[in-house]
N, C-alpha and C positions, 0 to 999 in steps of 0.2 A: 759367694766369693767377694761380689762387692761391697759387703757386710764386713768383710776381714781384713779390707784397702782402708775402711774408713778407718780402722783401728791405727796406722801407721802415717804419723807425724806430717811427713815430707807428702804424704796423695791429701792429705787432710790441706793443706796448704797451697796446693795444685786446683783443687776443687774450688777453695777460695778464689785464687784467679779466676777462674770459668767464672762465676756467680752461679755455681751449682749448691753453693750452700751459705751460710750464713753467719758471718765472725761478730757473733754477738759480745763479747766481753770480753778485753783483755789486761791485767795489772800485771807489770811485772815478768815473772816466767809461765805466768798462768792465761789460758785462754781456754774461750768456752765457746764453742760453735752449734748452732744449731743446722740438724742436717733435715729437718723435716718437723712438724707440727709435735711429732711425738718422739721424736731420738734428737739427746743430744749429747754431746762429746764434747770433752774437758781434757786440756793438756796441759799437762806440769814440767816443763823442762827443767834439766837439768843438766850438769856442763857432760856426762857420760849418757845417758838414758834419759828417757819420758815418762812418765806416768801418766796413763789413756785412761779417763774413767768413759764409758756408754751407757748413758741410760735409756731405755725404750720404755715410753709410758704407753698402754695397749688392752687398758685400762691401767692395768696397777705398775706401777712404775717399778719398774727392777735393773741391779745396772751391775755391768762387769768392770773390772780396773784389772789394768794388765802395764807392765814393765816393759820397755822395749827401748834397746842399744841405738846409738845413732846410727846405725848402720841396716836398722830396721827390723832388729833380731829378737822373737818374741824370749823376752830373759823370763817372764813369769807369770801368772796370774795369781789375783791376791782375791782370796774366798776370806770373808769375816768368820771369827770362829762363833758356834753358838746361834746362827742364823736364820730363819725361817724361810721358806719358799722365795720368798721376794724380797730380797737386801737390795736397800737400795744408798747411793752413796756418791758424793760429793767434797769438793775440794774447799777446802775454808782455810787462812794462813799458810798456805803452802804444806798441809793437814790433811791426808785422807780419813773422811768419815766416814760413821755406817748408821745405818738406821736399818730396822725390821718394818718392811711395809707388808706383813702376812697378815696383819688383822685388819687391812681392807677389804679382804675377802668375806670377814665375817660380820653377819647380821648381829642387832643389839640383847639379843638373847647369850648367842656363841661370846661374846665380850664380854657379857657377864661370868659367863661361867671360865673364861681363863684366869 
């Protein structure tokens, strides 16, 4: 459950206050907080909705991006198409990106052979 408060804007902001978490980087409508050694969260506002991206590194870094109303309303989640086990993905120009981190998992043999 408190996995799924981190996802919504306004407790993200809340937690800020506390010093339960960490507002590492903000330009603009974009800010990037870190909630722990290995999760962090990226918010992209906009004047109707947010863009939440999460990513939990645990070894291999994989992360969800979800849409959500100002009103705190999950509007969607965004899966890349064509993806591997671990997408992992970040905000660049007010841009969500995506990268395939599945060939972390593989040794220099297995990378040869994809």
């Amino acid at each position: 459950m408190f996995k799924l408060l981190l996802l919504i804007p306004e407790v993200i902001a809340a937690l800020v206050a506390m010093n339960a978490i960490h507002l590492e980087f903000e330009q603009g409508n974009l800010k990037k907080y870190y909630i722990s050694d290995s999760c962090i969260v990226e918010v992209l506002d906009y004047t109707d909705s947010a863009l939440v991206v999460q990513t939990v590194c645990a070894p291999i870094c994989s992360s969800t991006a979800r849409v959500f109303s100002k009103d705190n309303k999950l509007i969607r989640t965004i899966r890349p198409a064509d993806m591997g086990i671990f997408p992992y993905a970040w905000i660049e120009n007010d841009t969500l990106h995506w990268r395939d981190n599945t060939d972390q998992l593989l040794d220099d043999e297995e990378k040869k052979r994809r």
